[in-house]
N, C-alpha and C positions, 0 to 999 in steps of 0.2 A: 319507512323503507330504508335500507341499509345502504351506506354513500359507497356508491361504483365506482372507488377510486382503486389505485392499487399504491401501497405504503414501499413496497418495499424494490429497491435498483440496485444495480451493480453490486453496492455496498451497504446495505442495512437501508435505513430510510434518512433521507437528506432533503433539505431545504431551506426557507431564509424562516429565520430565527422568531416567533410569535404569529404566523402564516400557518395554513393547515399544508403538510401536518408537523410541522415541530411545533406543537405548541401544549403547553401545559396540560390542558386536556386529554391530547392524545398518548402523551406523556405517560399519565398516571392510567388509560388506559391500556399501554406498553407492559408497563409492571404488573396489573390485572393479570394480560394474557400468560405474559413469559412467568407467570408464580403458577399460573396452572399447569401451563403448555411444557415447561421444564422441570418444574420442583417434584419434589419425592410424595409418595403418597402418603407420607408418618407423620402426621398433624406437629406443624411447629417447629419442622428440622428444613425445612428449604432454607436456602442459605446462597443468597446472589452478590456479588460484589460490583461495584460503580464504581469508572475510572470517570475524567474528564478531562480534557484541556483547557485551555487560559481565556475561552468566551466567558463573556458577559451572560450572554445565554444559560450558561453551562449551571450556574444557580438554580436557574428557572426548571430545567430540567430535571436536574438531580432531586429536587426539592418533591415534584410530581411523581418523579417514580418510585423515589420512594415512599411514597403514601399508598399509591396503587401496587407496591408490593409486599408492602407492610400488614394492609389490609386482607392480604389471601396468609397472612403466617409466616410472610419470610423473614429472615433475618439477614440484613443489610450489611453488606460491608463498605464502606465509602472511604475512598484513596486518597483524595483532591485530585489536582493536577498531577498525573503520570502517562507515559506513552502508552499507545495503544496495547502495542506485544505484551506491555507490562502487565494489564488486565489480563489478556490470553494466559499469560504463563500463573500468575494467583489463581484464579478460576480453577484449574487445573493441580497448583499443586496444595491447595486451600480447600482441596475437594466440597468445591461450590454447585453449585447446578445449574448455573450458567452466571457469563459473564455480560457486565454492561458497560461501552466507551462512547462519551457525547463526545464526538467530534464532526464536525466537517470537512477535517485532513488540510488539504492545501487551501481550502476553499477562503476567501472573506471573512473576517470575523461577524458577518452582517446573516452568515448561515451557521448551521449547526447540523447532526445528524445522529444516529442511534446506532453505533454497531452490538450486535447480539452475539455471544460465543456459547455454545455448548459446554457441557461440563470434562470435556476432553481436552476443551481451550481453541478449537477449530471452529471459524465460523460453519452458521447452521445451514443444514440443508433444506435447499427448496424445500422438503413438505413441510419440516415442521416449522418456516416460515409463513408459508399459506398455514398452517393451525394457527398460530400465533394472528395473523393479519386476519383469517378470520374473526377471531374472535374482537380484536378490536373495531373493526368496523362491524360489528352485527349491533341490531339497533337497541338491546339492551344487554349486559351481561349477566346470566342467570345467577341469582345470590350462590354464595359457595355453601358447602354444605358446615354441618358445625363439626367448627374441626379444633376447639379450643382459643387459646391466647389469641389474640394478634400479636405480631412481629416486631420486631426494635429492631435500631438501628445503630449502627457503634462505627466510628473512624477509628481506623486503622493505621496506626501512628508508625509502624514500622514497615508499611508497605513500599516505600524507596530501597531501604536499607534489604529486603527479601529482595527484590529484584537485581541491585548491582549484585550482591553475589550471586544470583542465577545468572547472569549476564556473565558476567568474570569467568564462572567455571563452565560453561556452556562455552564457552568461546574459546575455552582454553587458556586464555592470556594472564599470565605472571605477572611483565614490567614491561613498561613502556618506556623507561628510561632514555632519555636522547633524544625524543624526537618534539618537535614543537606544532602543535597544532594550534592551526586558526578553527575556530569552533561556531557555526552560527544557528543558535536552534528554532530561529523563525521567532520568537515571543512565544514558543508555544510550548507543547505538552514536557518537554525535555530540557526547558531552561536551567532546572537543577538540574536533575540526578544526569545528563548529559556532558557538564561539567566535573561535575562531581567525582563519575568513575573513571574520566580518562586522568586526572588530579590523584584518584586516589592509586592510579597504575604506574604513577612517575612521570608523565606526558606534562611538557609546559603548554599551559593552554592558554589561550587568548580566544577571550570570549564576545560573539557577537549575539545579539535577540536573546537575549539573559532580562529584559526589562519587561513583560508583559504587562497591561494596565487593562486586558479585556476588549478592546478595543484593536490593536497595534499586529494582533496576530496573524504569520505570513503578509504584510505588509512593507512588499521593498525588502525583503528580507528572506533570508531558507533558501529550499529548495529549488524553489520561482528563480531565485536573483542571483544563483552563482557567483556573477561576475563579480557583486560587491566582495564578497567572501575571499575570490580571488584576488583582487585589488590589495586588499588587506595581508594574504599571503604574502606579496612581494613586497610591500612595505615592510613588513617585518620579518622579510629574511625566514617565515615555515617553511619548514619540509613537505605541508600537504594540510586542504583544507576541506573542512567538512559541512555539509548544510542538510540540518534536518526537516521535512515538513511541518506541519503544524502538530502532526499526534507523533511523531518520531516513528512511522512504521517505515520510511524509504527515505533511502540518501542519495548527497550525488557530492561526486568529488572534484577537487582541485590541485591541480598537480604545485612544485614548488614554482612556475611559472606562472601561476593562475591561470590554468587553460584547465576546464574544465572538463572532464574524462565520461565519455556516456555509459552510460548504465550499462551499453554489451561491453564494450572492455571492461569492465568491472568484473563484470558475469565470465568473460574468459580469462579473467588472472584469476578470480575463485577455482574456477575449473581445474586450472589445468594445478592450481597448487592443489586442491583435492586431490589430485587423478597422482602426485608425485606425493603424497602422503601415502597413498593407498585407502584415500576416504569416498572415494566419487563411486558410489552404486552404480553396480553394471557399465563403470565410463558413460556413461551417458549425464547429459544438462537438460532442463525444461525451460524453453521460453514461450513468447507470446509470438507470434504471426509477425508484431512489427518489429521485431528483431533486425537486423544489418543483416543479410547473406552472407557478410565478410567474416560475420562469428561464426556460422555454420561450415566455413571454409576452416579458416582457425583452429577450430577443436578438432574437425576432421583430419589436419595438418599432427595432429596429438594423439590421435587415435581415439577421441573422444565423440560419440553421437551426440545428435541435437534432437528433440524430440520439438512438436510446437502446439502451440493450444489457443484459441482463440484469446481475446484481447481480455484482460484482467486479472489479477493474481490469485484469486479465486479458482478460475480453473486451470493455473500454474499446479497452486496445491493440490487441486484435486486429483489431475493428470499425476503427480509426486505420490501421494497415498497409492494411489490406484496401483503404479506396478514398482515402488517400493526405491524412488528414485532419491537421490539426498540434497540436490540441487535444482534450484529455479529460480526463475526472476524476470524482470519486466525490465525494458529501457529505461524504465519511468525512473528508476532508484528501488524496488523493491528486489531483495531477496530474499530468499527463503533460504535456509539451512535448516534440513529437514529432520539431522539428525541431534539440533539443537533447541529446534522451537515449532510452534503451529502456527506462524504466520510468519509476513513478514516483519525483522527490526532492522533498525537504522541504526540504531544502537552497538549490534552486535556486529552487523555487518560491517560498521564502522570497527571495530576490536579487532575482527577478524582480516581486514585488510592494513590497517597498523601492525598486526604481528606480521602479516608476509611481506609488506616493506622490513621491515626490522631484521625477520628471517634472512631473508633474500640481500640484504644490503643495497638494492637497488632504490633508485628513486622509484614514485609512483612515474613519474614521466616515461622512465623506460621499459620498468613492467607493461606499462600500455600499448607499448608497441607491438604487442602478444597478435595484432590482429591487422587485419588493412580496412578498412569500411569502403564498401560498394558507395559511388554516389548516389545520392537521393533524391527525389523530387517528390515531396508531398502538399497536396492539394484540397483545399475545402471549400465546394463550391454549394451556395445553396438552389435548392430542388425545393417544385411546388406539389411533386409529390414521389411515392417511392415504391415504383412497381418494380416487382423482380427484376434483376440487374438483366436477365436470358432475356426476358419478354422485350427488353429495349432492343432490336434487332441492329440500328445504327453503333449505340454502345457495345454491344457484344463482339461487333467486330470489327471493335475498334481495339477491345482488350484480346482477343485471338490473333488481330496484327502486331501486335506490340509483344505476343506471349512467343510468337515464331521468329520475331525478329531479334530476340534477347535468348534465346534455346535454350542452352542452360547456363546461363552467365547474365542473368537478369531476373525481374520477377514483376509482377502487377499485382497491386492488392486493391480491390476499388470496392469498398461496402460504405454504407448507410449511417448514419452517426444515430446512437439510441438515442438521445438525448437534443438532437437539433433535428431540423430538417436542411441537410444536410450531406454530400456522400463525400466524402472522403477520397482522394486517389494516391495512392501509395506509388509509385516505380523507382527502381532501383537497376541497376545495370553497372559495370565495370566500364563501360564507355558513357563518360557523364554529357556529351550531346547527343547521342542514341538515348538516353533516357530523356534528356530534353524534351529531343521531337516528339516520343511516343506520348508522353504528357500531355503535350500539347495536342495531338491528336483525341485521346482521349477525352480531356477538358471542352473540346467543340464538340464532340460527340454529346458531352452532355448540357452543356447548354443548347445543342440543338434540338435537342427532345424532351429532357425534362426539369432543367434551367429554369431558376425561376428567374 
């Protein structure tokens, strides 16, 4: 019988590193499926490419899929260590048939995970995920037919060097002369070429998590840990500091005081420099739900719409394809430029906020003042279990007291965490002990009912 699990979340499949399911087996059969499920029907021409980051793991896997995609005829292209977008964007202009990045992102270097790209460079849609997951969990895979050679595998020794100049002219950016960056790229996917391209744009850089040993990845370091990155700033007198995750798809910044700047100011000093270029599609931005309200003010202050999407970058991009928008992004540190790439980079986003300080003459510090941020009160309380938020009659109106007493100068978000048990309570309001209270109301509400 075929195991009733389901492989695939938010992000491709994730987990800790030799456990099902990252584990070599399942591995080699990933590559099975994605040589079927993606490759071309002309015996011998499938052609996939594998990035990874700085796990220990990352061997283990690479090693397995590509056996299991070697085996259906494909021919392999392997990167080493490069950030995720970097895949995305090869896949695409390498005209592959899909792309593959073992990463776990910000995660432990004690996990690991598998993202999947299509041959457009866009992660894959549900169905052909379920093809794909099917086929790896059915209980045996049917021999392939005879389709000639098997597949080889070749590294690709110039695959850095194709990405900073996709990066460079995607991004637009010339010289970076002048400006001194603190650089910290987590030990991970971006310890070179991270380096590398802001060095080769004229940027003095000063480099942190440049030592990867496998182990050390996101560890007190990146996107996690700001402050250190920050610290480092003001020691050294930068202009502005930068910290990538572990696969370099999302940043997050430091002004030249070390205060670190959230993902929506970010997202509104892109905006609104788009919208004064004449680059922002339709004046409009895409974010996620847990956005600030004060960005939603901001932009509308510019004449800029906000549009929003449930929580992950995923359906950021999706919502961006869908009605042709050029701007997205998450608190987290992801953005999307849509009219440069198919996911998000940290990389470029990082380029692309160096030129508009640069442009602009301002500090990051003052650019960020683009917005006011609503106070916030968020909450994770665990539940013993997760019946629709309506059917809790207590909670319900406890979230319809708090939704009338914030009108429209406030907001409640209270869902479910995928991943814990769990709910989450978001409120926000312009009066920060009106959000207080209503939190607090809320939060008994739900320990009184479904509280564990």
């Amino acid at each position: 019988m075929a195991i009733e699990r389901h492989l695939f979340g938010t992000d491709g499949i994730r987990g800790v590193a030799n456990q099902w399911p990252i584990t070599p087996e399942i591995a080699l059969r990933v590559g099975r499926a994605v040589g079927r499920v993606l490759g071309t029907t002309t015996p011998g021409r499938q052609k996939v490419v594998i990035g990874k980051d700085t796990r220990l793991s990352g061997y283990m896997l690479e090693t397995a899929l590509t056996s299991g995609l070697v085996s259906e005829g494909a021919r392999v292209l392997l990167t080493g260590p490069i950030p995720t977008p970097a895949v995305a964007h090869l896949t695409k202009s390498m005209s592959c048939d899909a792309g593959i990045m073992l990463t776990a992102s910000h995660n432990p270097f004690q996990d690991n995970g598998i993202k999947i790209f299509g041959p457009d460079g866009f992660k894959l849609s549900d169905e052909l995920e379920e093809q794909i997951e099917s086929l790896i969990l059915a209980d045996s895979l049917p021999e392939p037919e005879s389709r000639g050679d098997l597949g080889k595998a070749f590294r690709i020794d110039d695959a850095v060097g194709r990405y900073i100049e996709f990066a460079k002219n995607a991004a637009g950016v010339h010289h970076l002369e002048g400006l001194k960056v603190v650089l910290d790229c987590a030990h991970g996917a971006a310890y070179f070429v991270g380096p590398l391209i802001l060095e080769e744009l004229g940027a003095e850089v000063i480099t942190m998590g440049v030592d990867p040993n496998g182990r050390n990845i996101n560890l007190e370091c990146g996107a996690l840990y700001p402050a250190k990155c920050g610290e480092r700033v003001v020691a050294e007198g930068a202009d502005v500091g930068i910290c990538f995750d572990g696969d370099a798809d999302r940043v997050i910044f430091v002004d030249h005081c070390g205060r670190e700047i959230s993902g929506d100011r970010v997202l509104c000093i892109c905006a609104k420099a788009l919208k004064a270029e004449g680059k922002l599609s339709n004046n409009t931005m895409v974010a996620t739900v847990m956005s600030n309200l004060g960005l939603r003010d901001a932009l509308s202050d510019d004449g800029i719409s906000l549009e929003t999407t449930g929580v992950g970058d995923r359906l950021v991009i999706e919502r961006m394809r869908e009605k042709g928008f050029s701007l997205g992004g998450e608190n987290s540190g992801h953005i999307i430029f849509a009219d440069s790439a198919t996911t998000g980079d940290g990389i470029m986003s990082a380029l692309k906020m160096l030129a508009i300080i640069k442009r602009s003459g301002k500090t990051l510090a003052e650019l960020a003042e683009c917005m006011n941020e609503y106070p916030q009160v968020l909450e994770g309380l665990p539940v013993k279990k997760k019946p629709p938020i309506e059917e809790v009659p207590e909670l319900a109106a406890a979230i319809a007291e708090a939704e009338r007493a914030f009108g429209g100068s406030g907001r409640v978000l209270v869902r479910y965490s995928g991943t814990e048990k769990k709910i989450r309570v978001l409120i926000e309001a312009k009066d920060a002990d009106l959000a207080k209270k209503q939190a607090e109301k809320i939060c008994a509400a739900v320990r009184n009912t479904i509280g564990a």
